[in-house]
GUKOLMAR-370356 format. One record per residue (C-alpha): residue number from 1; residue in three letters; x, y, z. Coordinates in Angstrom, 2 decimals, always signed. Layout:
! residues N
+-----+-----+---------+---------+---------+
!   k !   r !      px !      py !      pz !
+-----+-----+---------+---------+---------+
! NUM ! ALA !       X !       Y !       Z !
...
+-----+-----+---------+---------+---------+
This chain:
! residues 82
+-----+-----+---------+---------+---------+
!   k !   r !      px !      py !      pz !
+-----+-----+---------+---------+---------+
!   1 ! UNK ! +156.23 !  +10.15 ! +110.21 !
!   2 ! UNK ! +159.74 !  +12.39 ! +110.08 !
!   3 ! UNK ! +161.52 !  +12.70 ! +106.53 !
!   4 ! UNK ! +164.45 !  +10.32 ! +108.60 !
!   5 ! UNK ! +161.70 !   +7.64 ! +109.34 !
!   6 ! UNK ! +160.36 !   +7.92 ! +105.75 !
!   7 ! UNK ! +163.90 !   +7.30 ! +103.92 !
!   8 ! UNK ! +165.04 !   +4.31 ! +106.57 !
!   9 ! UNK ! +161.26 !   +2.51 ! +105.66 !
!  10 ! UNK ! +162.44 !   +3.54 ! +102.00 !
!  11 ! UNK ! +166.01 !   +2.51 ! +102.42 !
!  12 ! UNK ! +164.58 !   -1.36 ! +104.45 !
!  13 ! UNK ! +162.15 !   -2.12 ! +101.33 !
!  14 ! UNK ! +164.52 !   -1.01 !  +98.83 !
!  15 ! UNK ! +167.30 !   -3.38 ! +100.12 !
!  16 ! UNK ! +164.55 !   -6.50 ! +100.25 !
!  17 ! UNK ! +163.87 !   -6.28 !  +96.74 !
!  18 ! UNK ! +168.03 !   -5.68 !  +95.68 !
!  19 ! UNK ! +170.12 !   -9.03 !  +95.02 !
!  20 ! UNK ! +173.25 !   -9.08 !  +97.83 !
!  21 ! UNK ! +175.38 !   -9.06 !  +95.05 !
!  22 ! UNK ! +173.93 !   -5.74 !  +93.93 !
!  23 ! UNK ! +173.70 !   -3.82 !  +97.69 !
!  24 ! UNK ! +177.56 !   -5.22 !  +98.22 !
!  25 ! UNK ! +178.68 !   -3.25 !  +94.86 !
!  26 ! UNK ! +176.67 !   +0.00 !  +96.19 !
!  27 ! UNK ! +178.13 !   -0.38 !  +99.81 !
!  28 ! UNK ! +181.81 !   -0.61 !  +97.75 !
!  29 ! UNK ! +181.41 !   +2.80 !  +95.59 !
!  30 ! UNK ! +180.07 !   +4.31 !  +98.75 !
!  31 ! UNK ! +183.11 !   +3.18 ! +101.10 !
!  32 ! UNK ! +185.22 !   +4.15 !  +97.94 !
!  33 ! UNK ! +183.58 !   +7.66 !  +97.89 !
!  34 ! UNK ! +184.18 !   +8.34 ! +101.10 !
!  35 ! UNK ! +187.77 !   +7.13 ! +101.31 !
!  36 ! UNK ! +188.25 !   +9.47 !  +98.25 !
!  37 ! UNK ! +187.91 !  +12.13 ! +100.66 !
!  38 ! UNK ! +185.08 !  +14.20 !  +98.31 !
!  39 ! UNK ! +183.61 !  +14.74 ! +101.96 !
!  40 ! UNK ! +186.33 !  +16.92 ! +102.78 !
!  41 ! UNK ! +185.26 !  +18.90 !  +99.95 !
!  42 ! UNK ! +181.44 !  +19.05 !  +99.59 !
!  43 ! UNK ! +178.94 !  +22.60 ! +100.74 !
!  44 ! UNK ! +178.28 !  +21.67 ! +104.72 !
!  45 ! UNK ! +174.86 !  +21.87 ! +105.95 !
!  46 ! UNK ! +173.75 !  +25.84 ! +105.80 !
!  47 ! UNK ! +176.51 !  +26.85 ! +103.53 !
!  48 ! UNK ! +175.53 !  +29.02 ! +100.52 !
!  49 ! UNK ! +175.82 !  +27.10 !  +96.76 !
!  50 ! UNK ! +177.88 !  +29.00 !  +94.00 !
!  51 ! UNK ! +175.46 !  +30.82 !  +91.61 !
!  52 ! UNK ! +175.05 !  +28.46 !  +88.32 !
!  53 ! UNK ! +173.36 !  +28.20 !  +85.19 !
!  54 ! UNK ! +172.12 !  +24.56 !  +83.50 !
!  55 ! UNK ! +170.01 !  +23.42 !  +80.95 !
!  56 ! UNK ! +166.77 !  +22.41 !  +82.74 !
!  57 ! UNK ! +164.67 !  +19.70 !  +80.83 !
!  58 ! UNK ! +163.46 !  +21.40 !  +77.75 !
!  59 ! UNK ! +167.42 !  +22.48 !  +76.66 !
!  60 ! UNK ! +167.00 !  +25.96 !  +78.06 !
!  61 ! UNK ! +169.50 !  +28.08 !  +80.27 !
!  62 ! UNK ! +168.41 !  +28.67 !  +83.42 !
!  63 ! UNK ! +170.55 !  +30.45 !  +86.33 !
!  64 ! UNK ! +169.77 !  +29.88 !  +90.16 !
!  65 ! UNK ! +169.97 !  +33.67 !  +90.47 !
!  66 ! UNK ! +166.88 !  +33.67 !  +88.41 !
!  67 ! UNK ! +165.70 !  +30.79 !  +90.32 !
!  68 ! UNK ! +166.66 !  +31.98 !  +93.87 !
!  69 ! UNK ! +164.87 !  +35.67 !  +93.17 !
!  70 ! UNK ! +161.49 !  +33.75 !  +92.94 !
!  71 ! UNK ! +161.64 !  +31.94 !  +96.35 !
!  72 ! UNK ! +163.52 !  +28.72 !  +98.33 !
!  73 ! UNK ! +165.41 !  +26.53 !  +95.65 !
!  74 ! UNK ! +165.33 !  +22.82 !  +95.84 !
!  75 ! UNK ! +167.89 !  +20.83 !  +93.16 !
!  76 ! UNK ! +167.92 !  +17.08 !  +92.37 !
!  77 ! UNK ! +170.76 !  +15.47 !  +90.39 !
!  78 ! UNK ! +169.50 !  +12.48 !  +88.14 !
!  79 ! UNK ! +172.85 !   +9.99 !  +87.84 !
!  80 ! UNK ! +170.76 !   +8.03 !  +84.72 !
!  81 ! UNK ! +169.36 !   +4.87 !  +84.18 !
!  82 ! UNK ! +171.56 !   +1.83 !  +86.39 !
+-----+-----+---------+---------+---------+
């Protein structure tokens, strides 16, 4: 199965289990994202990501330099509890 096929399977279960009410208010911050126009300025596919440093989990600086220098670097944002 392709990562694509994976997330829609993901994306069809996840939307079974949601209320309406709550997959309408997630289809409204989407539309209003995109109407925004943040699209217009996000890193296309390819394009090279500034160099940065964050705290990683235990409160410590670390900088994607550092990071990159060791091999591929993957990054996940975590928005919080809903």
């Amino acid at each position: 199965m392709s990562l694509q096929e994976k997330l829609d399977a993901y994306k069809a279960e996840f939307v079974k289990k949601m209320p309406p009410e709550k997959i309408a208010i997630m289809h409204r911050a989407t539309d209003d994202l995109r109407r925004s126009g943040i699209l217009d300025r996000v890193l296309q596919p390819g394009a090279s990501a500034p160099s940065f440093s964050l705290p990683n989990t235990r409160g410590e600086i670390v900088s994607s330099s550092d990071l990159l220098s060791r091999g591929p670097l993957v990054l996940t944002f975590y928005r919080g509890v809903w």
